[in-house]
N, C-alpha and C positions, 0 to 999 in steps of 0.2 A: 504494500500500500504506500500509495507517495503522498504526503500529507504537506502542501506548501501555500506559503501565501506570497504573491507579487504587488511588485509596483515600481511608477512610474518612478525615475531619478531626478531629486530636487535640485542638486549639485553632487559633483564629482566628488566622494572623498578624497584629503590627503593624502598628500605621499601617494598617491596610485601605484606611481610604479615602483610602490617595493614590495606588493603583493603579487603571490604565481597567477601567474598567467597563463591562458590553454587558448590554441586557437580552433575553433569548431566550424562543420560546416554542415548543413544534414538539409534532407529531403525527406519529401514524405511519398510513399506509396499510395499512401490512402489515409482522409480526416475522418473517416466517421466509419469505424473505429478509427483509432491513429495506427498506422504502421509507420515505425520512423527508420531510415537509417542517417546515421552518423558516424561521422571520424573526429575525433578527440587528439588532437594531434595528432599520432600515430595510432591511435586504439579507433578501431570500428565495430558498431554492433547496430545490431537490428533490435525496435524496440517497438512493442505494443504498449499502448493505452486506452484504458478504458474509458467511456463518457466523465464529467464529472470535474470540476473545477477546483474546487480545494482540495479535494480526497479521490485521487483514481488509483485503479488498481494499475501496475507496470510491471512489465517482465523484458526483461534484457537478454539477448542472447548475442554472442562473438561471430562479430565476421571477420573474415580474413581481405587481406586490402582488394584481391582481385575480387570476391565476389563485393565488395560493397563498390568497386568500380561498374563490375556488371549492372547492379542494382543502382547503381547514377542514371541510368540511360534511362531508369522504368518509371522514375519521379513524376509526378503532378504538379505542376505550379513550378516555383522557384527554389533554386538551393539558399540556402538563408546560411552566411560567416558572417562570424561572428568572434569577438574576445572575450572571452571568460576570466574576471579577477575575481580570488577566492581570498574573502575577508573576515578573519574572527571579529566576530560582535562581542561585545561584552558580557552578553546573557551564556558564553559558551556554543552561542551557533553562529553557523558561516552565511555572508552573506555570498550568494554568486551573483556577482554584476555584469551584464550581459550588453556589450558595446557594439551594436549591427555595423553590418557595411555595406558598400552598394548602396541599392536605391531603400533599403532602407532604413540608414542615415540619415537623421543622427539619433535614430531610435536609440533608450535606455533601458534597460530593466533590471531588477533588483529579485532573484529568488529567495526565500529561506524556506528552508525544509527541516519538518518538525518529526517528534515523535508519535504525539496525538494533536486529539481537533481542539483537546482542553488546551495545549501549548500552544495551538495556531492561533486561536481565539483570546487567550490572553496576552499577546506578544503585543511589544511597543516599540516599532519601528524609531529607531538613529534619526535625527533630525535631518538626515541627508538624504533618506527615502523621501519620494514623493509622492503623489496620489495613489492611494490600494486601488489596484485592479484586480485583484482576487477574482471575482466575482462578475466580470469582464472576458465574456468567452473571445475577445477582440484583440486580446494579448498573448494568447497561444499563438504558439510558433505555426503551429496546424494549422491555425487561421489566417497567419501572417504570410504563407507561404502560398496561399492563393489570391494574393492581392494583385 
C-alpha cells in the first residue's frame, strides 16, 4: 500500500544541491489502471497502481534496460524526466521533490510517503511546501503524461 500526500512547491529549499539527486524518466502503458515503467537512473521497473489518491495499492517489479527500452516504444502520451531530490524533514520522513523538464516546466512537486492514513492526515507540511494537491487527480504523473 502506498500511503502519500502531494503538493505544489512554495519555494525551493536550501542548499538544494546538497541533497541526492536521481534522474527519472517513465511512461505509462496504461492510466486507468496505471501501468508505469520507469528508469531511476540506472534501475528500471515496471509498476502497477491501483485507482485511488492518497492510498493505492502498488506492486513493483525489475526490468532489465533492454526490455524497458522495448517497452519505451508501447507508451501513451509523453515520457515525463524528471529530478528527484531526496530530503529528510524533520518529523523523520523524506520529502521527494520532483523538478519536471520539457514542456513540463517549470512544474514542482513535493511527495511524502507515510506509514498510515493516521500519519498522512496529521502531517504539517515545511513552510516551503505549497498548495496540497493530495486530492487533485491532476497531479498524477498518469495524468500529467496525457496532456
Amino acid at each position: 500500500m502506498e500511503i502519500e500526500r502531494k503538493y505544489l512547491v512554495a519555494k525551493l529549499p536550501d542548499q538544494l544541491e546538497t541533497y541526492p539527486c536521481r534522474l527519472l524518466e517513465q511512461g505509462y502503458l496504461n492510466t486507468n489502471p496505471v501501468v508505469r515503467i520507469r528508469r531511476d537512473n540506472e534501475k528500471y521497473e515496471l509498476t502497477y497502481k491501483s485507482a485511488g489518491l492518497m492510498s493505492r495499492q502498488e506492486y513493483n517489479l525489475p526490468l532489465d534496460r533492454e526490455s524497458y527500452h522495448h517497452l519505451l516504444g508501447k507508451i501513451d502520451g509523453r515520457l515525463i524526466k524528471k529530478k528527484r531530490y531526496v530530503i529528510p524533514l524533520s518529523s523523520g520522513l523524506t520529502a521527494e521533490l520532483d523538478i519536471f523538464e520539457g514542456d513540463l516546466a517549470p512544474l514542482m512537486l513535493v511527495e511524502v510517503e507515510f506509514q498510515t492514513e493516521d500519519d498522512a492526515d496529521s502531517f504539517t507540511a515545511p513552510g516551503w511546501f505549497g498548495e496540497d494537491v493530495t486530492f487533485s487527480g491532476k497531479y498524477h504523473n498518469s495524468y500529467l503524461s496525457r496532456l
